[in-house]
C-alpha positions as MATLAB code, in Angstrom:
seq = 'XXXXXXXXXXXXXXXXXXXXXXXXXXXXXXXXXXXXXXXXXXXXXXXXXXXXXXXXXXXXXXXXXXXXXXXXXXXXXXXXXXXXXXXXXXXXXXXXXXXXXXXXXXXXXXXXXXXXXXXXXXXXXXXXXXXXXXXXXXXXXXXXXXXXXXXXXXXXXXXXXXXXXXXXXXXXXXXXXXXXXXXXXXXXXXXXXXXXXXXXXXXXXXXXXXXXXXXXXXXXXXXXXXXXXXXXXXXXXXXXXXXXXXXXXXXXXXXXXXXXXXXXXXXXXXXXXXXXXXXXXXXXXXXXXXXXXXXXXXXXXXXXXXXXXXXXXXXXXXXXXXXXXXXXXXXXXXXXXXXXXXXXXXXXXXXXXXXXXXXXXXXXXXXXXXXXXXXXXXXXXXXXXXXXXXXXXXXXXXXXXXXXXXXXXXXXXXXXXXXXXXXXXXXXX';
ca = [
     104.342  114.171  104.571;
     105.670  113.933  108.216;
     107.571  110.575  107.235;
     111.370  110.731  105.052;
     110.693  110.279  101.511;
     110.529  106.816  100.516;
     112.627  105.791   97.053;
     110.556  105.506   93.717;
     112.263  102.617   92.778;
     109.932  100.560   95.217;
     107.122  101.986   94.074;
     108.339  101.429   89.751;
     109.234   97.692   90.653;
     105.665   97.366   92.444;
     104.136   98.349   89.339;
     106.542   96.176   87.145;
     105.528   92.999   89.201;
     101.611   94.336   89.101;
     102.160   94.558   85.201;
     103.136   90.775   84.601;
     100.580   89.566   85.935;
      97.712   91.230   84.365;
      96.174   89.765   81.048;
      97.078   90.600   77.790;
      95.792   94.533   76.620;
      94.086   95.248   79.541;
      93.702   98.643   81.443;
      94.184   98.659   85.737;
      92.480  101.544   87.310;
      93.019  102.173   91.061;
      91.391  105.479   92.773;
      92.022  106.993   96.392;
      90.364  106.709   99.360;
      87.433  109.010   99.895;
      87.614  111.726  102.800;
      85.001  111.122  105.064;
      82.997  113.640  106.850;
      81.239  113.879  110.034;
      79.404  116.341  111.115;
      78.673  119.634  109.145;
      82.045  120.801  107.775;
      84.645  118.590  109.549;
      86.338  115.316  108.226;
      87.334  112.644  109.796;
      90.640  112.964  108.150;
      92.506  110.766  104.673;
      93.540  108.161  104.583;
      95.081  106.266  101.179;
      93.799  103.107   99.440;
      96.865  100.968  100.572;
      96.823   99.175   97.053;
      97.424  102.618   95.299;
      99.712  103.695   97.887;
     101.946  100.060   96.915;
     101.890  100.962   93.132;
     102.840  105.037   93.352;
     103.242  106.279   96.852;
     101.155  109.191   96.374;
      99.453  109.854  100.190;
      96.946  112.693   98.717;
      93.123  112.132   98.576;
      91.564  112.553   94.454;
      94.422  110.579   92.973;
      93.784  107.862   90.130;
      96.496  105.811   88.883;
      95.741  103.832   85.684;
      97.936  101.108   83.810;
      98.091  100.266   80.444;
     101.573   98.475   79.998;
     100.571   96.878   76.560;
      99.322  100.484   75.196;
     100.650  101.112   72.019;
     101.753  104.839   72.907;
     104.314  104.524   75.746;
     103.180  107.517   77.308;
      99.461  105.502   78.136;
     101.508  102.949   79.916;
     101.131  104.578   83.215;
      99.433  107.327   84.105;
      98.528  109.254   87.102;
      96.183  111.838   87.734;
      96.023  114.161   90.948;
      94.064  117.256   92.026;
      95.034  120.263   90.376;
      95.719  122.994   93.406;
      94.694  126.885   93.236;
      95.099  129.725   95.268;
      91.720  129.166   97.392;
      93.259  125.464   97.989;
      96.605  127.181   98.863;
      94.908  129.326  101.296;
      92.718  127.227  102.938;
      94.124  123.687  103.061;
      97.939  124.223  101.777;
      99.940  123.186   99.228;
      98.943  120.083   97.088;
     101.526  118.027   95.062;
     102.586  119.245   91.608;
     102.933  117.484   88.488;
     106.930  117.401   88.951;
     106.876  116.467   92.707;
     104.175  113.564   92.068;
     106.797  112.312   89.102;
     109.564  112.557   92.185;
     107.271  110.501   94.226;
     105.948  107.435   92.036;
     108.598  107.659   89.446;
     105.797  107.770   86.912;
     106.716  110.473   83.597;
     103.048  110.814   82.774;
     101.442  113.385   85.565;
      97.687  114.557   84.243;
      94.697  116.473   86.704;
      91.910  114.396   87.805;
      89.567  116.443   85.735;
      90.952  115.263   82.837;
      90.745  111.407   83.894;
      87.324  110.373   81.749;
      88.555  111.806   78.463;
      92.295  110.617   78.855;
      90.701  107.247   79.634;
      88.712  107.634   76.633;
      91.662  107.198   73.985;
      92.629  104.307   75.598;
      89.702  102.329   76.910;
      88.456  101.337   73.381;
      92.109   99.430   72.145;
      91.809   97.337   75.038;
      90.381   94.413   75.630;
      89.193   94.569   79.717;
      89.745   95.985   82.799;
      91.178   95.534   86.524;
      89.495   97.901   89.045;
      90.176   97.308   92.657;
      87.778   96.090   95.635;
      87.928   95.932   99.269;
      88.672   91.897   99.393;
      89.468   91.492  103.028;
      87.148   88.723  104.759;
      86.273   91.498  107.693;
      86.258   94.161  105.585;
      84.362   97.080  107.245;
      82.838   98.854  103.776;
      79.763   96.563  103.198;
      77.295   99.205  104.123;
      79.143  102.236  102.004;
      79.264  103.188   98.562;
      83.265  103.595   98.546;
      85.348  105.404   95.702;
      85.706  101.713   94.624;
      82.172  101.385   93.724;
      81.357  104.501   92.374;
      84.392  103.527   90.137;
      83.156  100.086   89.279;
      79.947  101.438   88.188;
      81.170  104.082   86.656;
      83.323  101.987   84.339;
      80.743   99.068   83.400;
      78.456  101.726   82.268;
      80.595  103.319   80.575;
      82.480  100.272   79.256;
      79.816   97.438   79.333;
      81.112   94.773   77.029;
      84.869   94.889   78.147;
      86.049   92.122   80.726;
      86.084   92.869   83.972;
      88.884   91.208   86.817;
      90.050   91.888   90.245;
      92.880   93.836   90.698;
      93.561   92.669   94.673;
      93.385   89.463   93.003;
      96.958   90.610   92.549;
      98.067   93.054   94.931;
      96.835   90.519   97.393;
      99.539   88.327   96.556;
     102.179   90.525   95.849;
     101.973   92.820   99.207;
     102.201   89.700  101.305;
     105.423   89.261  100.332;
     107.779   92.137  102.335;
     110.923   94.043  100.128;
     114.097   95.509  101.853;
     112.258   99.520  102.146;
     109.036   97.522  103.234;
     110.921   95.835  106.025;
     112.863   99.303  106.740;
     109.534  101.071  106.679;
     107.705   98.498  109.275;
     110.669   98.415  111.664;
     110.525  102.169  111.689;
     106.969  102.115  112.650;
     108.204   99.299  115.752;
     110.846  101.281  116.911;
     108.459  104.207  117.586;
     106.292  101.547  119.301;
     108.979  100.280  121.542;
     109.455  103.885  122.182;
     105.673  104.565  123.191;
     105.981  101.441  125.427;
     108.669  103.119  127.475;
     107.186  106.236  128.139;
     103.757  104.557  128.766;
     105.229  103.177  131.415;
     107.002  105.844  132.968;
     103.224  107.683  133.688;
     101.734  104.093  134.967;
     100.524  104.311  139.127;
      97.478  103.684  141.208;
      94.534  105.610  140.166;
      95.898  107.215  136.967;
      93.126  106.925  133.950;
      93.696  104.606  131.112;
      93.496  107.551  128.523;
      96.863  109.069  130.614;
      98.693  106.443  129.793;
      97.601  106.125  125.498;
      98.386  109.609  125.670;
     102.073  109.110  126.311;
     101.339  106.819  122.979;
     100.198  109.525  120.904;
     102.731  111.969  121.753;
     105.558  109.885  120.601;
     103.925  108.360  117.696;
     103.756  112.190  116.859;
     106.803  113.531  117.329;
     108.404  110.976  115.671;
     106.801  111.520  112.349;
     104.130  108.958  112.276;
     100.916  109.350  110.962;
      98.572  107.860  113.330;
      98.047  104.975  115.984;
      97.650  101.977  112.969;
      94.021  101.335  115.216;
      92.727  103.036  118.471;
      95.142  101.641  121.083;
      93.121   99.553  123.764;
      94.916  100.585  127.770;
      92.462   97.821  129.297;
      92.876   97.447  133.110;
      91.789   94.590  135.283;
      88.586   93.173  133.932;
      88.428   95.585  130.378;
      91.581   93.171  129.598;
      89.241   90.559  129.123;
      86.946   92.647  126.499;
      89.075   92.073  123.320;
      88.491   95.013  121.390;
      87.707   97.403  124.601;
      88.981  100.664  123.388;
      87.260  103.616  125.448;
      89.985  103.429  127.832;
      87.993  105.998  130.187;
      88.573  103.850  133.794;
      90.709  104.333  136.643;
      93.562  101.922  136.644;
      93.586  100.098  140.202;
      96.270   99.300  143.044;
      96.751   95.638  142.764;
      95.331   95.231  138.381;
      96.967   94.620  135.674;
      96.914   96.631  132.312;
      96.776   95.073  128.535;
      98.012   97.584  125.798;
      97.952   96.745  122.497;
      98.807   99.264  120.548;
     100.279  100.164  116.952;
     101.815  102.802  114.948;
     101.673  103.628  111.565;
     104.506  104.883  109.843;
     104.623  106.043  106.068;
     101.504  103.445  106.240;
     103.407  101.255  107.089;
     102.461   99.439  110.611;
     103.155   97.604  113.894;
     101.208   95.712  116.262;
     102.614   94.986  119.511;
     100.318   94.135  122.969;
     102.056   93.875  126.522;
     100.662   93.183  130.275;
     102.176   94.873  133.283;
     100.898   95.464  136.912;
      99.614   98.561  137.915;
     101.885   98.962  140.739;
     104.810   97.677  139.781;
     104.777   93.966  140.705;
     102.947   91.695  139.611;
     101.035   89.437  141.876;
     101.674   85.424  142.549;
      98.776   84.895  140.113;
      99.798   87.903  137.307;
     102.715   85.608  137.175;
     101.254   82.781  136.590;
      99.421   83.479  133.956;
     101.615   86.217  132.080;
     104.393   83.356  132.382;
     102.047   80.994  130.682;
     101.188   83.325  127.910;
     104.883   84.212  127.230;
     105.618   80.253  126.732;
     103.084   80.327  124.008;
     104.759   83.089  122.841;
     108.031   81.523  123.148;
     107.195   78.499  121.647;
     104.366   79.874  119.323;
     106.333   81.785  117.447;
     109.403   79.548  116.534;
     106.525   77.485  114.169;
     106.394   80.107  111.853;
     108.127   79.149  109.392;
     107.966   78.871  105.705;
     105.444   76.068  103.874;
     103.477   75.851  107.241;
      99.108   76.191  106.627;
      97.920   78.599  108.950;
      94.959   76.449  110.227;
      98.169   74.040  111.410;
      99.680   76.510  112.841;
      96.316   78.095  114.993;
      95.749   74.535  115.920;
      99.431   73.814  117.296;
      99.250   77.504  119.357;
      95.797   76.160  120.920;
      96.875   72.965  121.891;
     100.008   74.888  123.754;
      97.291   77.149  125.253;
      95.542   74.071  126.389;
      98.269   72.854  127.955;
      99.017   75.843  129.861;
      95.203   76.503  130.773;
      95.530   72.887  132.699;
      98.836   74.053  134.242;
      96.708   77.217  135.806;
      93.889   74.891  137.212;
      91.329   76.450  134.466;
      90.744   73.579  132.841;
      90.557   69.780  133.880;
      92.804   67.030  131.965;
      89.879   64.447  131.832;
      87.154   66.603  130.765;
      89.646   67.719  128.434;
      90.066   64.420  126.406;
      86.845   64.509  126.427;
      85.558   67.033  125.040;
      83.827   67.365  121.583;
      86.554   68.662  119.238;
      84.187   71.291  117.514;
      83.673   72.896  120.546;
      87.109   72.998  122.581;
      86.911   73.612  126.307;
      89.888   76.252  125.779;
      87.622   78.367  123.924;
      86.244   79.780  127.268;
      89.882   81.662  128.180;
      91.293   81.760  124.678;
      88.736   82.530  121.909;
      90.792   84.775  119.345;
      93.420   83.455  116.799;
      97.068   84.096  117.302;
      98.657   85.218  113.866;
      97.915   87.767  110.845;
      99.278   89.309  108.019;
     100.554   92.992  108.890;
     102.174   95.384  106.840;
     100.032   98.142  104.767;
      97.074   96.972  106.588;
      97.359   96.010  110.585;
      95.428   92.935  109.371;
      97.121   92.776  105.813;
      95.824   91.485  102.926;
      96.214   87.424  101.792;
      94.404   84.362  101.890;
      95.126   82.668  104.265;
      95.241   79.102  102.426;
      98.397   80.150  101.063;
     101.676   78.044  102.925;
     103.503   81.111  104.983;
     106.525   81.969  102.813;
     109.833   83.686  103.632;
     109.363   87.344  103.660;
     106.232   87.597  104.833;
     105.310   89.448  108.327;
     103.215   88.172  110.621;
     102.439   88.687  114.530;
     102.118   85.665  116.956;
      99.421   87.305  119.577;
      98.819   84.089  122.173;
      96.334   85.097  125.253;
      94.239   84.186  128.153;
      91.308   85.960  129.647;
      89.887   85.013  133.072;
      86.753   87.298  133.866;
      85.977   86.016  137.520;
      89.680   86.869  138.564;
      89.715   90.071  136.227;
      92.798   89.161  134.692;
      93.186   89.449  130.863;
      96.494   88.580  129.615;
      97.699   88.474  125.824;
     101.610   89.346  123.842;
     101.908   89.662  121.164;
     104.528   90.382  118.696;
     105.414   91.237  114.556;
     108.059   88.644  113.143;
     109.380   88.571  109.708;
     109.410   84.725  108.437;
     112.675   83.572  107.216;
     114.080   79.851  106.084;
     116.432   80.351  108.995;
     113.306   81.234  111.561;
     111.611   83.823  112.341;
     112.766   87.094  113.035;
     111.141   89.737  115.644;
     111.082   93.071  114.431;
     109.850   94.326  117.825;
     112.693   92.298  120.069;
     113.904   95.449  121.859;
     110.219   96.073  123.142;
     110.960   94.666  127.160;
     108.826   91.489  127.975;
     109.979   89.293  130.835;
     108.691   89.955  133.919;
     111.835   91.456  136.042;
     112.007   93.602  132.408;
     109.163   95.471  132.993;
     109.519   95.752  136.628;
     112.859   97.054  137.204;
     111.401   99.971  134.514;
     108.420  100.343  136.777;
     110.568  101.304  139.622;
];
């Protein structure tokens, strides 16, 4: 892997916490990712089920970890199984881990090949009683229309096994990956660093007339020689009126004397990842009206972000952050005071300039996994991403930053990333 090795004890107390919560003599089965192809012989590339990554750290694609902590032979409590290399896999795609450096990795004794998987399970699966298997569970989850790993595993296994129990093992995971450990935090901050990084030398390369995909290329080479793995989503360079498209991410125009540019970019870092966005001018200054409304974004920022704090509902906390939106939108002459009282509260005026909400979970997952009915707690990471968009003057303006929660406030882990005006200026020089 291109990132430092990452301790097993994370990974054996991830398990141990996975293992306490699961019902009495039942079996967890989580599976990899699958590698997705394109077109004739090329892939798009791997990339690992985060909730296996959590509970082993093994990054390679045909892995299956299973968990059995109430097995009666202690060898069944935890087992993984990986693909077994050769010397045609040697040649043509490199090495693959062995049994000994997979042990190194997850910390788990009990190393089998995936071939083997259905008849190891075998011994086991008819002492206990039911089974976890995992699921995408995110609300905007983007599998609906594929037959993942996942579900060939669920079907699999209820064939197979049809009169165990079945539960939901992100049930779990969901609620134990929201909360951020020490290595977590050390991982994440790692992947801002290298995004703080990127932000410099993206603006070193920024001028009238340069192209959009210039300046995410400064992005990807120092995500890359840093050791990351990839951008944690395709970076969107938006200038002038793109900034106002919120997931614009061709980044193919010419970047204009006198516009300004939204990047919001990420990097992902042992798979771990950040998510930063910042606004700057195209040439250097920013105009009388930039100001205005980057200054008015940055004092929701401000403010925004010092109410996340633990016990606080997130539909409180979107609701304060639009009201200080409001407020600014006013301030700018975009909306009117009196219509505002007004209006009809299911269909806020502010909507027109600020239609996105302004906080998620991030960690494994740029939108990490978590209901989000559950009070924030202290350890948990989440951005604060305030904006406003104003088509007919082609501005589009929105920060955004990651911040650990604490009981003392909230913490930015991406402070050193420049973000007052003159900041960004006197580097533009």
């Amino acid at each position: 892997m291109r990132y430092d090795s990452i301790p097993n004890q994370l990974f054996i107390r991830n398990r141990k916490n996975f293992n306490v919560e699961m019902k009495k003599n039942s079996i967890a089965i989580f599976t990899s990712n699958d590698v997705k192809h394109n077109n004739a012989d090329d892939i798009m590339g791997f990339t690992q089920n985060n909730d296996l990554f959590y509970l082993s750290g093994i990054d390679q694609e045909e892995s299956i970890l299973v968990l059995y902590p109430d097995a009666y032979k202690k060898e069944n409590r935890e087992i993984l199984f990986i693909k077994e290399t050769n010397e045609t896999i040697k040649i043509w795609d490199g090495e693959k881990l062995t049994k000994e450096q997979a042990t190194e990795v997850s910390g788990i004794q009990r190393v089998e090949w995936v071939q083997d998987f259905e008849m190891v399970l075998q011994y086991m699966a008819f002492e206990a009683d039911g089974f976890y298997l995992g699921h995408n569970e995110h609300l905007k989850r983007v599998t609906k229309d594929q037959l993942t790993q996942q579900d060939r595993m669920i079907n699999w296994c209820k064939e197979k096994y049809p009169l165990h129990t079945y539960d939901r093992a992100a049930k779990i995971t969901r609620e134990l990956r929201q909360i951020k450990s020490k290595e977590e935090l050390d991982l994440m901050q790692r992947a801002a660093d290298i995004s703080v990084e990127g932000f410099h030398k993206a603006l070193k390369v920024v001028k009238p007339n340069v192209m959009e995909y210039e300046i995410e290329a400064e992005l990807m080479h120092t995500l890359t020689r840093n050791g990351a793995t990839r951008h944690s989503f395709k970076p969107i360079v938006a200038s002038g009126k793109n900034a106002c498209a919120l997931h614009y991410n061709t980044n193919d125009e010419r970047c204009l004397d006198g516009d300004m540019i939204l990047m919001d970019f990420g990097v992902c870092y042992a798979n771990y990842n950040s998510d930063t966005t910042r606004c700057f001018p195209v040439n250097g200054k920013f105009s009388e009206r930039q100001k205005e409304v980057y200054s008015s974004v940055l004092h929701c920022l401000k403010e925004g972000s010092k109410l996340l704090m633990p016990g606080v509902i997130s539909s409180e906390y979107e609701a304060q952050m639009a009201k200080l939106v409001e407020t600014e939108l006013i301030k700018l002459g975009l909306l009117n005071k009196e219509e505002v009282a007004k209006q009809d509260p299911k269909k806020p005026l502010y909507k027109k300039y600020f239609m996105h909400g302004t906080a998620h979970h991030i960690g494994l997952d740029v939108h990490d996994v978590g209901l989000y009915s559950r009070p924030f707690e202290a350890g948990m990471v989440l951005t604060c991403e305030p904006g406003i968009y104003i088509p007919d003057e082609g501005i589009g303006c929105r920060l955004e930053n990651d911040y650990l929660l604490s009981k003392n406030g909230p913490i930015n882990l991406t402070e050193a990333m420049p973000i007052e005006i003159n900041e960004i200026e006197s580097l533009m020089i």
